[in-house]
N, C-alpha and C positions, 0 to 999 in steps of 0.2 A: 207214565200215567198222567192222563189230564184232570181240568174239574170243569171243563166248560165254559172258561171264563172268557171271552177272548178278549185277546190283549192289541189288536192292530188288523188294519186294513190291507193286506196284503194284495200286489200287482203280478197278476203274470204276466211276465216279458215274453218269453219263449215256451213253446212245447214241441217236443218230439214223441217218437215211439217210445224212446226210453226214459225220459222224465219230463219235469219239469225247471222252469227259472224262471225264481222269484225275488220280486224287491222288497222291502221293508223298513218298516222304520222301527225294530225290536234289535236290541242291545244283548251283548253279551251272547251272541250265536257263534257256534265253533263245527268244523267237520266231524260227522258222526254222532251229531245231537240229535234227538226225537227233536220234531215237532206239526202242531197237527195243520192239516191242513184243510177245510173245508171238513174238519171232524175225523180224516184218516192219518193214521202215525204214519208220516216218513221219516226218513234219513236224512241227514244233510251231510252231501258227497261230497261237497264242496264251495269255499265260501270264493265265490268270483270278484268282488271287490268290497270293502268298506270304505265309503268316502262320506265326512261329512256326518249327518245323521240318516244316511240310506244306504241298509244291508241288499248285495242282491249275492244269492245262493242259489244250490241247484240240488237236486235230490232226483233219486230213482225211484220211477214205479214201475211192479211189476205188470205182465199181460193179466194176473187177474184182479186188482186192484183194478185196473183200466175199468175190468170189464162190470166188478161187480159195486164200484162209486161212481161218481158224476163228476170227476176229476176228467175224465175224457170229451165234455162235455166244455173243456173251459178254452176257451181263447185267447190270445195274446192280446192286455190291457184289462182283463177280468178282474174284478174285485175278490177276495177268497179271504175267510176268517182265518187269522192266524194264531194258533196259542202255543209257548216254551213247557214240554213237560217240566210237571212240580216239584220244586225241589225236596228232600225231606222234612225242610224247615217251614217250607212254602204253608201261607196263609189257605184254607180250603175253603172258595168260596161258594162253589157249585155242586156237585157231585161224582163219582167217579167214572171219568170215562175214558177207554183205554184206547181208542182208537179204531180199535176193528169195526166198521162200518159192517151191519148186518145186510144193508138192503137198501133201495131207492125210494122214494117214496114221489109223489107227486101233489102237489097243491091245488086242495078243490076251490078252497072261497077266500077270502080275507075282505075282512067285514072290522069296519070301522066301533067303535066304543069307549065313548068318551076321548080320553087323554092315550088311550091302547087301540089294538089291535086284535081280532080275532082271528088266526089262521084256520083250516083245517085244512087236514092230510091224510091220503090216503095211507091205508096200515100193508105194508108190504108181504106176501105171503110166508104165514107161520110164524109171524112178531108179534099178532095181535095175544095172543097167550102171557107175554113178556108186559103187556101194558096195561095199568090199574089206574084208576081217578085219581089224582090227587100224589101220581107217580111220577117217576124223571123219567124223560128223555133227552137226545144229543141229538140236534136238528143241525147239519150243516158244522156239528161239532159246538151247538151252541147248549147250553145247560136249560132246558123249560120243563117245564108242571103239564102235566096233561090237565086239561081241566075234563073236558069228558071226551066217553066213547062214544060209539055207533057200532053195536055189534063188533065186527073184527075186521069191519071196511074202512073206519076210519078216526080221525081222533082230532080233537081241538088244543090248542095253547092259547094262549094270552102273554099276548107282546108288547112288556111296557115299555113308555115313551125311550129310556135308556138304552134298554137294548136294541130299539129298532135306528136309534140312531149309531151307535158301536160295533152293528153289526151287518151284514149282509142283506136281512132279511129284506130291511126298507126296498130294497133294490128289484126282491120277487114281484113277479106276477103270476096270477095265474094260469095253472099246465105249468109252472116253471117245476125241478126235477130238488130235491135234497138228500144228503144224506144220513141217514136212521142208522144210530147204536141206539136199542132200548138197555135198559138198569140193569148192569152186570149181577146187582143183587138181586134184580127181580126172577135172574134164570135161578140162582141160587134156592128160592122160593118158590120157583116150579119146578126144581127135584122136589124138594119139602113137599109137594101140593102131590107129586108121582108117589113118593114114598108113602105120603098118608090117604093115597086113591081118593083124594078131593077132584073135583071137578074144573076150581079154577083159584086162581089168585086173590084173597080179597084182602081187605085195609083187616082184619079181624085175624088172619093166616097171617101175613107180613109182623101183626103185633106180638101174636104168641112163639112165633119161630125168633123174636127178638132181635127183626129190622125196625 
C-alpha cells in the first residue's frame, strides 16, 4: 500500500517488453519490494547496482499493465514519480492508494492561480461514479483533492507550489496522458450507494456510511 506521497524523482535508464530500469536516489530498496511507479505497484526483480547515493533497479511489467498505464509511453531519461510502499509504522500522509491504476486519463487545461496551479483531466470511462468534490485521487500515483467536476467528462485539482515542484506534474503539458486510481473507499461507497438504490455518491452518503 501507498499514500501518495512521493518521495523522489526517478530516471528511466532502460525499457524493454518485459520491464523497466530505473535509477534513484531512494534508500533502503531490496529485491522483491513494492514500489510505485508513476502510481502503478511493481516488483523490484532486481537491484543492478548501489553506488554512492544512486539506486538503479529493474522490475517487470506485465503486457497488461503495458497496455492499460502510460508506463509504455515512457522513454529512456524520463522522469517518473517514485514512492516505497508504507511501512506499518510509516507516518500517513496522503491517502490510500494501492497501485492498481484504473485507467488513462488525459490533460485538458492547466491554468495558472496565484502561487498554484489548475489542472483538468479528462474522467476515464466508468471512474466518473468513483469521483466526488472534495474527494482523493492518485494522478501519476500522486495524492490530490478533486476540487470540482464537470458531469463525468472531467475533473480539476489544484496543484500547490510543493507539489508541482516534488513531482512530475511541473513537467506536463497539455494532451500529455496520467495515470487515474480514484478512492479505494469511494468504490467501497458505491456498493453502499447500489445497496441503498441511491443514485450517486455524495459528501452526505460518504458521512453517514462513516467515511
Amino acid at each position: 500500500m501507498f499514500t501518495g506521497i512521493i518521495e523522489d524523482f526517478g530516471i528511466i535508464k532502460k525499457t524493454s517488453p518485459s520491464g523497466l530500469e530505473i535509477t534513484t536516489r531512494l534508500s533502503g530498496l531490496n529485491s522483491g519490494d513494492s514500489v510505485s511507479v508513476n502510481g502503478v505497484c511493481l516488483t523490484i526483480s532486481e537491484i543492478v547496482n548501489c553506488k554512492s547515493e544512486v539506486v538503479t533497479f529493474k522490475t517487470d511489467v506485465s503486457k497488461e499493465t503495458w497496455a492499460k498505464t502510460n508506463l509504455g509511453q515512457l522513454k529512456s531519461g524520463a522522469k517518473i514519480n517514485l514512492e516505497r510502499a508504507m511501512p506499518a509504522n510509516g507516518r500517513f500522509g496522503g491517502h490510500i492508494v494501492t497501485g492498481h491504476v484504473e485507467g488513462i486519463s488525459k490533460i485538458l487545461s492547466i491554468k495558472p492561480a496565484g502561487n498554484s496551479a489548475i489542472y483538468r483531466f479528462s474522467i476515464p470511462e466508468k471512474l466518473g461514479e468513483y469521483m466526488v468534490s472534495k474527494g482523493s485521487v492518485a494522478i501519476d500515483g500522486i495524492s490530490l483533492t478533486i476540487a470540482g467536476l464537470s458531469d463525468n467528462l472531467s475533473f480539476t485539482v489544484s496543484v500547490i507550489p510543493f507539489t508541482l515542484k516534488n513531482t512530475t506534474l511541473s513537467f506536463k503539458i497539455v494532451s500529455d496522458t496520467v495515470n487515474i486510481e480514484t478512492d479505494i473507499l469511494a468504490k467501497y461507497a458505491q456498493k453502499n450507494v447500489q445497496i441503498n438504490n441511491q443514485d450517486k455518491i455524495t459528501y452526505d452518503l460518504l458521512k453517514k456510511s462513516g467515511f
